[in-house]
C-alpha positions as CSV (number, residue, x, y, z in Angstrom):
1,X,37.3,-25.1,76.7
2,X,36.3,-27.5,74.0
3,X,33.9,-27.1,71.3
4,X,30.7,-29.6,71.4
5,X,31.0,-32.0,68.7
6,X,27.7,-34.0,68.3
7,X,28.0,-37.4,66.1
8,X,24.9,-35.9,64.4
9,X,24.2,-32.6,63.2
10,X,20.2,-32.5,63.4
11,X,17.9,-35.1,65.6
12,X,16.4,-36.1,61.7
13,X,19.8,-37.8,61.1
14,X,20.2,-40.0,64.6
15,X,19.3,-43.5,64.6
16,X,17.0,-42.7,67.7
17,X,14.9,-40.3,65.6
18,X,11.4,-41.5,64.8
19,X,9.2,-38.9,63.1
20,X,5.5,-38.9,64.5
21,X,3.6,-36.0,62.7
22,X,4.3,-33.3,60.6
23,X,6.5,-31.3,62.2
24,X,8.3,-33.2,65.1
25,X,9.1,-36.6,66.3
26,X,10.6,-38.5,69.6
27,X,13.9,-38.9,70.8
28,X,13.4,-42.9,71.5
29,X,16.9,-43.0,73.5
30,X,15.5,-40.1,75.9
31,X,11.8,-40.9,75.3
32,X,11.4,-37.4,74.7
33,X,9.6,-34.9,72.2
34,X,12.0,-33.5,69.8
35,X,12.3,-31.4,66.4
36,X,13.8,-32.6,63.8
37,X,15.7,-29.8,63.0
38,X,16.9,-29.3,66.5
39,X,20.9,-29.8,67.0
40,X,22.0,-33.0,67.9
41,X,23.0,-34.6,71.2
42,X,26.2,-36.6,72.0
43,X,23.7,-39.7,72.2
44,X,23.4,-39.6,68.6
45,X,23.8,-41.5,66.4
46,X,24.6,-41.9,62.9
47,X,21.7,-43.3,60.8
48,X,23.7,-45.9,59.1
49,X,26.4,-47.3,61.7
50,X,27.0,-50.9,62.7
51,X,25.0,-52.3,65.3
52,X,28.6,-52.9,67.3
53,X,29.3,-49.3,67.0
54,X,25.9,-47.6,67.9
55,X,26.1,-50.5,71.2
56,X,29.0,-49.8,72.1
57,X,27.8,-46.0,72.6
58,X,25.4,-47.1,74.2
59,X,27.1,-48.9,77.0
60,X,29.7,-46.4,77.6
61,X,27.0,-43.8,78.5
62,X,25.5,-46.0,80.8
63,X,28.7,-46.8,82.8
64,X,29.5,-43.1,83.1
């Protein structure tokens, strides 16, 4: 079995993040409620990656 690996530690630090509030924000990839201090996903993504890479994610989850 393999350990889960997320590109992000915490949701605060994905590109997807947007805070809303004081304590929590939305997941705008999952159009979701989230915390910020909640561990990441494997859609994350790294606040300051390339547009090519963070697309390139993207497109690979939606073939799967």
């Amino acid at each position: 079995m393999t350990a889960f690996n997320p590109p992000v530690s915490v949701c605060r630090y994905c590109q997807h993040y947007k805070p809303m509030g004081r304590r929590g924000g939305a997941c705008e990839m999952l159009n979701v409620s989230v915390q910020a201090v909640w561990k990441g996903c494997q859609l994350g993504v790294p606040t300051f990656t390339t547009a090519y890479e963070s697309y390139a994610k993207c497109d690979l989850v939606r073939q799967n």
